[in-house]
LOVEX-665774 format. One record per residue: residue number from 1; chain; x, y, z of N, C-alpha, C in turn. Coordinates in steps of 0.001 Angstrom, whole numbers, plus 500000, padded with zeros to 6 digits. Each point is the difference from the previous one (the first is absolute). Layout:
(NUM, A, (X, Y, Z), (X, Y, Z), (X, Y, Z)) ...
This chain:
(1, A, (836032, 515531, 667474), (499008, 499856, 498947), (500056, 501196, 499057)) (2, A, (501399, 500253, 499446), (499857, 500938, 498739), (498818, 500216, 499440)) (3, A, (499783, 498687, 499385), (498994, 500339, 498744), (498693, 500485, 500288)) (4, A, (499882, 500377, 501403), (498776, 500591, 500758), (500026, 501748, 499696)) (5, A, (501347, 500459, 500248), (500350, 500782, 499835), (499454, 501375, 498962)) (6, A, (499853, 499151, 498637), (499333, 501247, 499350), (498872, 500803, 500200)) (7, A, (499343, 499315, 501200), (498614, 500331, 500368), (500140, 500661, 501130)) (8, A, (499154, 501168, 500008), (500012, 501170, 501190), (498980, 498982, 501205)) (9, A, (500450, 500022, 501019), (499413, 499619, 501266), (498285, 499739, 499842)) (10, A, (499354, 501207, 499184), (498476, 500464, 500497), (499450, 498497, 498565)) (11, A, (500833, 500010, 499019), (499747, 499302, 499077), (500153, 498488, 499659)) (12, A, (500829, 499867, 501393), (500566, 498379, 500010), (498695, 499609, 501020)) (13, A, (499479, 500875, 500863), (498831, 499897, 501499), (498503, 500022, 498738)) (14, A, (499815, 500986, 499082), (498692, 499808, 498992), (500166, 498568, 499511)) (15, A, (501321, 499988, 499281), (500108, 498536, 498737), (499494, 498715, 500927)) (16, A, (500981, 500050, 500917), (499563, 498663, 501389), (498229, 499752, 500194)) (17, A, (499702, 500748, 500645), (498463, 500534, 499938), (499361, 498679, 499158)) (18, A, (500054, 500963, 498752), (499441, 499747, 498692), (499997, 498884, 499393)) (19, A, (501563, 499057, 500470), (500079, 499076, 499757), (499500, 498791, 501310)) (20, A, (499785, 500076, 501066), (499831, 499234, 500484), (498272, 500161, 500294)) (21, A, (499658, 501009, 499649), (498393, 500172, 499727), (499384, 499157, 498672)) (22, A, (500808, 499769, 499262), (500139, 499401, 498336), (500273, 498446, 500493)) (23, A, (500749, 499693, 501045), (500167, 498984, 500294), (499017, 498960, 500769)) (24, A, (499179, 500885, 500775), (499089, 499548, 500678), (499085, 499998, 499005)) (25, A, (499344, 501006, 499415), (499112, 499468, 499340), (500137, 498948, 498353)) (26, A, (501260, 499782, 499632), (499787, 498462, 499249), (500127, 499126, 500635)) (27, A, (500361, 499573, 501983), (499840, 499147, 500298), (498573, 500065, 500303)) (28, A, (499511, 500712, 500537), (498081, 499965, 500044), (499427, 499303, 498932)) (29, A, (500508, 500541, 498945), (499330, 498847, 498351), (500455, 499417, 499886)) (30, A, (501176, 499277, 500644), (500467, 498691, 499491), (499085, 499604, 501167)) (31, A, (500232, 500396, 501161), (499184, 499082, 501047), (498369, 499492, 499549)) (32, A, (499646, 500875, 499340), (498270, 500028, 499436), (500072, 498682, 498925)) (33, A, (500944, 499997, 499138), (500258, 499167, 499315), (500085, 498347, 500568)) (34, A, (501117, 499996, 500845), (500408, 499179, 500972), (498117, 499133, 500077)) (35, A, (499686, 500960, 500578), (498440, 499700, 500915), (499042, 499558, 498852)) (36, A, (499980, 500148, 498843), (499149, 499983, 499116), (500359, 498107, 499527)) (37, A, (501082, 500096, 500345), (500213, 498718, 499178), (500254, 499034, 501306)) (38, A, (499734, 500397, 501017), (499982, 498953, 500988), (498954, 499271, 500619)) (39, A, (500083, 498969, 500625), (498834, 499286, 500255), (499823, 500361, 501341)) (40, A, (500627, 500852, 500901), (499966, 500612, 501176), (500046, 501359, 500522)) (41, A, (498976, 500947, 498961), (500263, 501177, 500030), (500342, 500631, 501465)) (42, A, (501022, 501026, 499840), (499784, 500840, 501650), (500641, 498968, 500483)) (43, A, (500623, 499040, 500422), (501112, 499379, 500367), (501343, 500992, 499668)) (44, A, (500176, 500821, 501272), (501464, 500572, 499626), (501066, 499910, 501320)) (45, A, (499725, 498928, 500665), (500849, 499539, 500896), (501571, 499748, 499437)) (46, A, (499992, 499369, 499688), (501506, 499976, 499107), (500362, 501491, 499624)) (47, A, (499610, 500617, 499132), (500074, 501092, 499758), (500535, 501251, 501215)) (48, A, (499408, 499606, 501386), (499899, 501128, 500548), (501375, 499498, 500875)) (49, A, (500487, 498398, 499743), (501179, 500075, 500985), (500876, 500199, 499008)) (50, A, (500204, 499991, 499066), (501123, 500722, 498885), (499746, 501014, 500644)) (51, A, (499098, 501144, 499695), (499906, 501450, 500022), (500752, 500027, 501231)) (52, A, (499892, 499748, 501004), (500545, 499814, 501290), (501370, 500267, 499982)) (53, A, (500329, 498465, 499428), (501580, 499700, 499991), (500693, 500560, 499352)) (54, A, (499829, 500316, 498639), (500479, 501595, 499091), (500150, 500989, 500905)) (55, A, (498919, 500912, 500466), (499961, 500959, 500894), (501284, 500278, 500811)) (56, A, (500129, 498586, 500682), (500498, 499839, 501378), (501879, 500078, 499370)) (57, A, (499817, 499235, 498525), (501295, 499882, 499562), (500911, 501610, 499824)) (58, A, (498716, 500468, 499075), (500213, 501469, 499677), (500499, 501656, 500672)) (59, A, (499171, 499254, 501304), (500236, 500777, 501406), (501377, 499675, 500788)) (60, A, (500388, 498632, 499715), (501739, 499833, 500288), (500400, 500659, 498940)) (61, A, (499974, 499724, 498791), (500945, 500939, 498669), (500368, 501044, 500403)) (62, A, (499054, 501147, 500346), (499533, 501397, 500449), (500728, 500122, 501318)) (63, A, (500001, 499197, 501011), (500478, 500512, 501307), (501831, 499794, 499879)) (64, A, (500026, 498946, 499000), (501602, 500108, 499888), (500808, 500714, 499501)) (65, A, (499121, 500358, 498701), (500125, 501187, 498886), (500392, 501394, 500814)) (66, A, (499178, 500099, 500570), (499981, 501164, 500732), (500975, 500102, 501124)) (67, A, (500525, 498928, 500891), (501197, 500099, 500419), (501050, 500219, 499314)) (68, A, (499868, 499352, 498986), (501587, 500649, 499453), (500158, 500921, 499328)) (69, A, (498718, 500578, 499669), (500152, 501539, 499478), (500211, 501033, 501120)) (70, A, (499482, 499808, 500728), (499716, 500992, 501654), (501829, 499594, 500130)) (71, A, (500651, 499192, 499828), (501041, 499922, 500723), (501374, 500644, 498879)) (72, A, (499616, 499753, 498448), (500597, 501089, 499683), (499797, 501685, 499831)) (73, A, (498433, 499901, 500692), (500191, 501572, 499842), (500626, 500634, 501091)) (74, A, (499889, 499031, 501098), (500455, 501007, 501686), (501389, 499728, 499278)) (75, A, (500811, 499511, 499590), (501318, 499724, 499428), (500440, 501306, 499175)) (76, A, (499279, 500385, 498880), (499721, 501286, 499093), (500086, 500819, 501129)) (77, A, (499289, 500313, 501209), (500006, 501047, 500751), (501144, 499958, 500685)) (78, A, (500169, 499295, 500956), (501490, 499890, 500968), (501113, 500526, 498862)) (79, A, (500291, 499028, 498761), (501174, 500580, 499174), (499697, 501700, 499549)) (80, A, (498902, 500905, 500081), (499821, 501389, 499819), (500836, 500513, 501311)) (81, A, (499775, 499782, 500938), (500090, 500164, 501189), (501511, 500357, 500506)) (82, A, (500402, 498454, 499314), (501588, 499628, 500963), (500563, 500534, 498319)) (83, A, (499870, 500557, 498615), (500946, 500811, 499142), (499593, 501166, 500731)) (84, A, (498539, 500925, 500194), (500495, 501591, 500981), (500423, 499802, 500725)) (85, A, (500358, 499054, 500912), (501227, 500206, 501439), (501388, 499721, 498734)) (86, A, (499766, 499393, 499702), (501815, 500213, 499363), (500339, 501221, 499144)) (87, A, (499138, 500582, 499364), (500081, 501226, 499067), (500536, 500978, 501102)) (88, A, (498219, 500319, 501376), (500963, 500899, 501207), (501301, 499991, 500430)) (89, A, (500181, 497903, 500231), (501636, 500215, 500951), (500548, 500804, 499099)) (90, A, (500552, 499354, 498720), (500563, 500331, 499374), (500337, 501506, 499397)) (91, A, (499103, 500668, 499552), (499822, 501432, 500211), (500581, 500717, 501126)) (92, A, (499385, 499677, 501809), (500635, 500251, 500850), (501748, 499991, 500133)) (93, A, (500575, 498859, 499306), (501450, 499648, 500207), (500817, 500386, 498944)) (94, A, (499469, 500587, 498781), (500532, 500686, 499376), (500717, 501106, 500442)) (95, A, (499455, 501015, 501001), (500137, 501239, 500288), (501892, 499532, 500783)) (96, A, (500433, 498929, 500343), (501208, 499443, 500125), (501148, 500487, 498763)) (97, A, (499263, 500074, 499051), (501069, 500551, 499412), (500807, 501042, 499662)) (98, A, (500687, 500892, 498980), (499750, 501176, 499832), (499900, 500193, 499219)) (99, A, (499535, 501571, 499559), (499395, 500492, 499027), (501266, 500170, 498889)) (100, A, (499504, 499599, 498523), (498337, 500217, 499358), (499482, 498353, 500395)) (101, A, (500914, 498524, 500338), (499508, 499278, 499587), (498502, 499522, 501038)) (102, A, (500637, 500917, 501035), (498234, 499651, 500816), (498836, 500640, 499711)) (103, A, (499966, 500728, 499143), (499237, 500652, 499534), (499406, 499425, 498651)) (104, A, (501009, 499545, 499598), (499462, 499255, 498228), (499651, 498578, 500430)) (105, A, (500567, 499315, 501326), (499336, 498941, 500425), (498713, 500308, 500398)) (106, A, (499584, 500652, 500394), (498451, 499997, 500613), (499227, 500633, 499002)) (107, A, (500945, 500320, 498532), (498763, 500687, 499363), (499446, 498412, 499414)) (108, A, (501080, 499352, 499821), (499477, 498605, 499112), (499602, 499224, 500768)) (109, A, (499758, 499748, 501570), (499325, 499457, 500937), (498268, 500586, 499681)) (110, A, (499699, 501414, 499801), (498914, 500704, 500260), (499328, 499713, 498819)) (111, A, (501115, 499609, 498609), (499305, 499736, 498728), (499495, 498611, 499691)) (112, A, (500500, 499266, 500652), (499777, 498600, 500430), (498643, 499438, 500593)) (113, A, (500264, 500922, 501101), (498001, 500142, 500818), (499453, 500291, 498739)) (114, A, (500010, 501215, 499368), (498808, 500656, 499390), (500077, 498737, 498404)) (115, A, (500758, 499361, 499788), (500161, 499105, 498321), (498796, 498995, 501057)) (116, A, (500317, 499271, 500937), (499021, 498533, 500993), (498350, 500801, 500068)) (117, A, (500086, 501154, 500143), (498569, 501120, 500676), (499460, 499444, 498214)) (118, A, (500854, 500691, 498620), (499501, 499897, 499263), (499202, 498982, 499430)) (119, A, (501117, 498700, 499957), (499753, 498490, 499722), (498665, 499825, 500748)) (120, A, (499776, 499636, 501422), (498948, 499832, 500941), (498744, 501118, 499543)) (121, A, (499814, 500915, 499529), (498849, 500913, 498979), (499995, 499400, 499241)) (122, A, (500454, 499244, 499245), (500452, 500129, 498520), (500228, 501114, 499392)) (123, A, (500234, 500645, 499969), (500298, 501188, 499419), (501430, 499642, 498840)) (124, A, (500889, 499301, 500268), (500723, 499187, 499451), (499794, 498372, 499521)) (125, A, (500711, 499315, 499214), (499852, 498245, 500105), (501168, 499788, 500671)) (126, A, (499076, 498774, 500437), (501105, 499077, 501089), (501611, 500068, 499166)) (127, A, (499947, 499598, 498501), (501221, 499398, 499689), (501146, 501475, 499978)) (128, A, (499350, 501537, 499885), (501004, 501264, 499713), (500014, 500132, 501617)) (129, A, (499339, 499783, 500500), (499877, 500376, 501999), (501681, 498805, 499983)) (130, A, (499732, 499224, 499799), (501010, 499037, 500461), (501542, 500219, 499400)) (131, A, (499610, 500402, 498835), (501202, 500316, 499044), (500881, 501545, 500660)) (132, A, (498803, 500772, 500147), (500860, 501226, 501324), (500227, 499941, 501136)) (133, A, (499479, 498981, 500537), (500248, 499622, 501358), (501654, 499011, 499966)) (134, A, (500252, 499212, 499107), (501367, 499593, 500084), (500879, 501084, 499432)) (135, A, (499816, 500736, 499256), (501380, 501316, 499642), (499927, 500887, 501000)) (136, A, (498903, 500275, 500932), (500697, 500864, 501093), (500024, 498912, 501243)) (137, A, (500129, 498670, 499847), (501025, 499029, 501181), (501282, 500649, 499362)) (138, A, (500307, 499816, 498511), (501249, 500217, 499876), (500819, 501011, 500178)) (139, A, (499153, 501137, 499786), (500479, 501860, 500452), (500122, 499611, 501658)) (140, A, (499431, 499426, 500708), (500035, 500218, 501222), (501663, 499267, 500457)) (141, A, (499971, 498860, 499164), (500994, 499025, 500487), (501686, 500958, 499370)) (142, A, (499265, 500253, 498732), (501751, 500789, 499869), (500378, 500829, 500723)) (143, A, (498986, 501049, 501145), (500533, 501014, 500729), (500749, 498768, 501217)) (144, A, (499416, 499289, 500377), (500131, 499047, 500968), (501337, 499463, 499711)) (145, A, (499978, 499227, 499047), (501417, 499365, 499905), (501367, 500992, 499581)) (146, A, (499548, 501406, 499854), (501180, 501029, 499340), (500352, 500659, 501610)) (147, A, (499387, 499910, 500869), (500025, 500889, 501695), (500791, 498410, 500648)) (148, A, (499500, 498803, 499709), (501338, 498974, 500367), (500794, 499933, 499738)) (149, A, (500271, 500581, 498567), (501248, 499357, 498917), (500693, 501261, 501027)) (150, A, (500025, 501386, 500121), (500474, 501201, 500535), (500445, 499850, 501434)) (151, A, (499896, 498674, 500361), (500350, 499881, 501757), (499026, 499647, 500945)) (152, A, (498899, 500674, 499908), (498621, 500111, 500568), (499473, 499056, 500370)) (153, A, (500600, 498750, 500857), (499510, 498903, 500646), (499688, 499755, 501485)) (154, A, (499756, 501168, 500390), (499238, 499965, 501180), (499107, 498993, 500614)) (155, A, (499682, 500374, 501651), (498773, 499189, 499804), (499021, 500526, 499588)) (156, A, (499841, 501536, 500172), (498433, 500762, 499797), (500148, 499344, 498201)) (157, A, (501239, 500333, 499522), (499397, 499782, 498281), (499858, 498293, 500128)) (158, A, (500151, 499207, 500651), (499845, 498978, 499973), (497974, 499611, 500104)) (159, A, (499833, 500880, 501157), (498572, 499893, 499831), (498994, 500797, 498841)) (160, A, (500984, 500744, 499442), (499281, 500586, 498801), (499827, 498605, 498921)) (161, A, (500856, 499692, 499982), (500195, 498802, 498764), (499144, 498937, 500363)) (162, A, (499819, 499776, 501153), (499205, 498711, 500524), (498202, 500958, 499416)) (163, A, (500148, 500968, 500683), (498646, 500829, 499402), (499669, 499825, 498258)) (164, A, (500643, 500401, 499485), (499906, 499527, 498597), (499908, 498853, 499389)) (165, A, (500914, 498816, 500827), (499573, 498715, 499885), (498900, 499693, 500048)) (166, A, (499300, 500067, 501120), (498723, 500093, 500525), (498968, 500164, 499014)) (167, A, (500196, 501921, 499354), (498841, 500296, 498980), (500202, 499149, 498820)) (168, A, (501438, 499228, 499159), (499378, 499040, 499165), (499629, 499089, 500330)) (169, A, (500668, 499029, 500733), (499315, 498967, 500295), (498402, 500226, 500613)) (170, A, (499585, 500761, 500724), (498586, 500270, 499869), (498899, 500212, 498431)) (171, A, (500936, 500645, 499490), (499565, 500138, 498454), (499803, 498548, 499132)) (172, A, (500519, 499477, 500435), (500224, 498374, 499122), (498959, 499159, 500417)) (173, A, (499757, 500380, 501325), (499002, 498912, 501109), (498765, 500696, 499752)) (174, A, (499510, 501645, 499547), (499051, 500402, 499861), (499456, 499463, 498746)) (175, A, (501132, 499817, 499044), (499099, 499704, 498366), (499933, 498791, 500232)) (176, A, (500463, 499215, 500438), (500024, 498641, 500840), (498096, 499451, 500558)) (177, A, (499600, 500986, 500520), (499140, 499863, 500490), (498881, 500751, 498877)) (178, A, (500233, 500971, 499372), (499081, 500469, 498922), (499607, 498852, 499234)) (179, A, (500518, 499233, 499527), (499950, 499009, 499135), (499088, 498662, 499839)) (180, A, (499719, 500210, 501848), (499658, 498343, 500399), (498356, 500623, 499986)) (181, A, (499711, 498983, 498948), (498553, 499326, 499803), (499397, 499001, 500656)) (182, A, (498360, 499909, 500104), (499770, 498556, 499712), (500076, 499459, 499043)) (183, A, (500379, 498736, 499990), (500740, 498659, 498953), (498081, 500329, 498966)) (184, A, (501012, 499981, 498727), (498938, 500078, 499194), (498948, 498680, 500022)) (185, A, (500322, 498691, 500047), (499314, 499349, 500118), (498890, 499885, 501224)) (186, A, (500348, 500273, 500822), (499143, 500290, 501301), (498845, 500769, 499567)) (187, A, (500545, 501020, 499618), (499088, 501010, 499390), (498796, 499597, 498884)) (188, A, (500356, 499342, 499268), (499288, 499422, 499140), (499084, 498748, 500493)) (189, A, (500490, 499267, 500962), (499362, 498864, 500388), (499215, 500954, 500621)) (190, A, (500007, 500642, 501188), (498731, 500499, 500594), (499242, 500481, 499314)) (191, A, (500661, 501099, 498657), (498244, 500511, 499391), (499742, 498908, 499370)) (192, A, (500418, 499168, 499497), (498885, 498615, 499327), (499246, 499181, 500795)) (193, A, (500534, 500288, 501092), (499353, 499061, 501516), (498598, 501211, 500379)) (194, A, (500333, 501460, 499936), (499035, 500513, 499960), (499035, 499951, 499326)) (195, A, (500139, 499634, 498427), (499122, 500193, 498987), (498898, 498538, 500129)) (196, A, (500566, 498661, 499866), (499727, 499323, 500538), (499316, 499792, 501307)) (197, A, (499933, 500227, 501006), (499595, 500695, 501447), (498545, 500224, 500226)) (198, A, (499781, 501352, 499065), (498876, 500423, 499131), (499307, 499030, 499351)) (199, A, (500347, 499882, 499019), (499521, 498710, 499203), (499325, 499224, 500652)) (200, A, (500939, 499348, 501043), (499047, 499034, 500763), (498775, 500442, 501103)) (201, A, (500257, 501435, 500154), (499152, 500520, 501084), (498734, 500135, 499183)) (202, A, (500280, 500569, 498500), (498607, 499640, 499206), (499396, 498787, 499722)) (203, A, (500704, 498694, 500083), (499244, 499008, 499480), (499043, 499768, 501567)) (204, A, (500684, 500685, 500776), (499682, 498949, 501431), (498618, 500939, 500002)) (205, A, (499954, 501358, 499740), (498914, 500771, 500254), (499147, 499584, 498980)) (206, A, (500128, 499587, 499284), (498397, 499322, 498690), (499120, 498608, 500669)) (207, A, (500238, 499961, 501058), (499709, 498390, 500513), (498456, 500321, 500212)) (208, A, (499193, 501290, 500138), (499432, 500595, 500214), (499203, 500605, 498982)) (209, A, (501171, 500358, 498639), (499169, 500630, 499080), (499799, 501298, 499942)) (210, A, (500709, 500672, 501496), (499880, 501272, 499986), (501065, 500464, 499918)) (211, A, (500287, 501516, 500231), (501236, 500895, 499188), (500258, 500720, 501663)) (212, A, (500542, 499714, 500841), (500287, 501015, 500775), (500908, 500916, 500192)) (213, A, (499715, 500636, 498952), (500804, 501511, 499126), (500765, 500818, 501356)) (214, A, (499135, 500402, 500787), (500889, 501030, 501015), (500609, 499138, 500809)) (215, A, (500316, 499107, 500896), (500829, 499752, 500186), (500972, 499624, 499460)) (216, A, (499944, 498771, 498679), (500824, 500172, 499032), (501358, 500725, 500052)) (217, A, (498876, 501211, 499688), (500155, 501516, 499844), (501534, 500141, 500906)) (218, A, (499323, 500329, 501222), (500664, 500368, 501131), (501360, 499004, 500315)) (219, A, (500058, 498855, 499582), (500803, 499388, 500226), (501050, 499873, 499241)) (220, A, (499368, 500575, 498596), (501109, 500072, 499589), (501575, 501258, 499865)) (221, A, (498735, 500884, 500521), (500899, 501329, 500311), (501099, 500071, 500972)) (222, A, (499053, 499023, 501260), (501046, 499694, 501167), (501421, 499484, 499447)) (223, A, (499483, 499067, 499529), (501181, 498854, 499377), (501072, 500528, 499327)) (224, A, (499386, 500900, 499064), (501147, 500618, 498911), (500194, 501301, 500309)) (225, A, (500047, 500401, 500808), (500160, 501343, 501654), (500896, 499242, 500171)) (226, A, (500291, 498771, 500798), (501466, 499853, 501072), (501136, 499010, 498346)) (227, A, (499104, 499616, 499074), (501078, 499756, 498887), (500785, 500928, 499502)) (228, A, (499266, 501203, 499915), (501067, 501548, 499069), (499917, 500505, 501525)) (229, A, (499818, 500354, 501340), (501409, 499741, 501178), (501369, 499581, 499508)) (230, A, (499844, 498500, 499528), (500993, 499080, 499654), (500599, 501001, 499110)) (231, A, (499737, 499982, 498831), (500760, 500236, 498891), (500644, 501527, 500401)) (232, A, (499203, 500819, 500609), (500280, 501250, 500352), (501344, 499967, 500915)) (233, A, (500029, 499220, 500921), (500597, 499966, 500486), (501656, 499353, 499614)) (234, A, (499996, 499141, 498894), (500740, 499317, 499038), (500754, 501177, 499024)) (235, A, (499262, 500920, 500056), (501139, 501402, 498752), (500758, 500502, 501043)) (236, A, (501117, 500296, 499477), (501001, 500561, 501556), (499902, 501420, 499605)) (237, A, (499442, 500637, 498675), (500008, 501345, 499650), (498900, 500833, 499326)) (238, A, (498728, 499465, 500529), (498924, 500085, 499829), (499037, 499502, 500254)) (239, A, (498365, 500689, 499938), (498808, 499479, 500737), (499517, 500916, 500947)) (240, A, (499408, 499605, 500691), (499392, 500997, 501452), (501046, 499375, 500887)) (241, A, (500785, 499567, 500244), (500242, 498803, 501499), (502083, 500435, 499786)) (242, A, (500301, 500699, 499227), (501031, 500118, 499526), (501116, 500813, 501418)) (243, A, (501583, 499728, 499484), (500693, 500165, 501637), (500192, 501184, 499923)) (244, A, (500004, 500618, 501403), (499641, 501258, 500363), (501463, 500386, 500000)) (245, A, (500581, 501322, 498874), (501556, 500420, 500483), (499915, 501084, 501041)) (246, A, (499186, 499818, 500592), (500053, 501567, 501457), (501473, 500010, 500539)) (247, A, (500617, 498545, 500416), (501566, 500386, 500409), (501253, 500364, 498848)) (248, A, (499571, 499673, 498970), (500622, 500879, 498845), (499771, 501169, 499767)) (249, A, (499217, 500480, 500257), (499297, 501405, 499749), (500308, 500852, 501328)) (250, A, (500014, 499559, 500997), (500454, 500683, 501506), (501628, 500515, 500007)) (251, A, (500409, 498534, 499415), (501544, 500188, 499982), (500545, 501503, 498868)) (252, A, (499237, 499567, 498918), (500247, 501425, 499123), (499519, 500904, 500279)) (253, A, (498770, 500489, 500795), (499904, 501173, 500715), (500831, 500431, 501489)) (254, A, (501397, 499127, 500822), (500271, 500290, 500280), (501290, 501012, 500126)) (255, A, (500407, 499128, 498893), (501264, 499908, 499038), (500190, 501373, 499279)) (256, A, (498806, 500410, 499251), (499869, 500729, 499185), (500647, 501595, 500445)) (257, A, (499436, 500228, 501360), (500163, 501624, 500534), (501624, 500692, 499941)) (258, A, (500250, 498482, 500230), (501789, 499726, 500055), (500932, 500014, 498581)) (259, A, (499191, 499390, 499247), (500585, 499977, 498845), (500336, 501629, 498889)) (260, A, (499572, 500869, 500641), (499691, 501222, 499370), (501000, 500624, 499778)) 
């Protein structure tokens, strides 16, 4: 759900609010309306098994929604995870070579961590993070393929190369996984199913004539609490709920003492 996007977390959780508080109460006046022109005032039986069945619909939207966001974020995390084990092997199996090129290999291994550390801050954009992240695959690969071309087909250099394999193809499967959204339409059907939702929870509450503001209230906070969950959970690079690089960050503080 890109187009959610321009909105900071705290502001998509107010707007929701606001709008489904807005929603309830023009269904309350339409419901008043409803009642004014009926020959059965306060008849809101019908009414209250919609409210029901909406609800009930809305609450599947939400529980599915939320599986497949929960399932690309543990995805976002594992791929943090399994690129610092390949940055370490790899780093580790460098030291196979000899100097200078094991040394200029692990400096562009160490610059690699710290370009992903940046991207994941933002401190960089995704598209220059990505753009330096493939020219030092390629610095890495020319030392690689110039220590084969020289004889150097061992098995230890054999597992160096499989190591490097490893860190791109991990790299490909990580932006792989940065990428994956919920389907915009999903997204959109539920908040209109929300807005609607409301709506009907106001007509059903006028059957009465009265306004029962705090719960209302309360319900609607709940509601649009586990909706921006959702959405929060839907940015792969921002929000409160965002993936933790601690094994990126471990790996470059191990790395680092060495690199000196």
């Amino acid at each position: 759900m890109e187009y959610l996007d321009l909105l900071p977390i705290w502001a998509l959780f107010l707007g929701m609010v606001l709008v489904s508080l807005a929603a309830s109460e023009i269904g309350f006046r339409v419901g008043i309306r409803l009642q004014d022109r009926s020959s059965n005032p306060g008849d809101a039986r019908i009414t209250g098994t919609v409210v029901g069945g909406m609800l009930g619909l809305v609450g599947f939207l939400m529980a599915f929604s939320i599986g497949i966001t929960i399932g690309h974020h543990s995805e976002r995390k594992s791929m943090v995870i399994k690129e610092a084990n390949a940055v370490g092997v790899a780093w580790l199996r460098a030291g196979f070579l000899d100097e200078p090129d094991s040394l200029v290999l692990r400096k562009h291994l160490r610059e690699y961590a710290e370009v992903r550390l940046e991207a994941a801050n933002q401190v960089i954009d995704l598209p220059t993070a990505l753009l330096r992240s493939e020219k030092i695959h390629e610095k890495i690969w020319i030392i690689i393929e110039r220590n084969v071309k020289q004889g150097n087909d061992t098995d230890i250099m054999a597992s160096l190369v499989h190591s490097v394999n490893e860190l791109i193809d991990t790299h490909s499967l990580r932006i792989a996984a940065a990428v994956k959204r919920l389907p915009s339409v999903l997204g959109l059907v539920l908040i209109l199913s929300t807005i609607l939702s409301f709506s009907l929870v106001g007509v059903a509450s006028s059957a009465d004539r009265k306004r029962d503001t705090v719960a209302i209230f309360l319900f609607s906070l709940v509601f649009t609490a586990v909706l921006t969950i959702l959405f929060d959970l839907d940015r792969p690079r921002e929000g409160m709920l965002t993936v933790s690089q601690t094994a990126m960050t471990d790996v470059l503080r191990r790395i680092e003492p060495f690199s000196q």
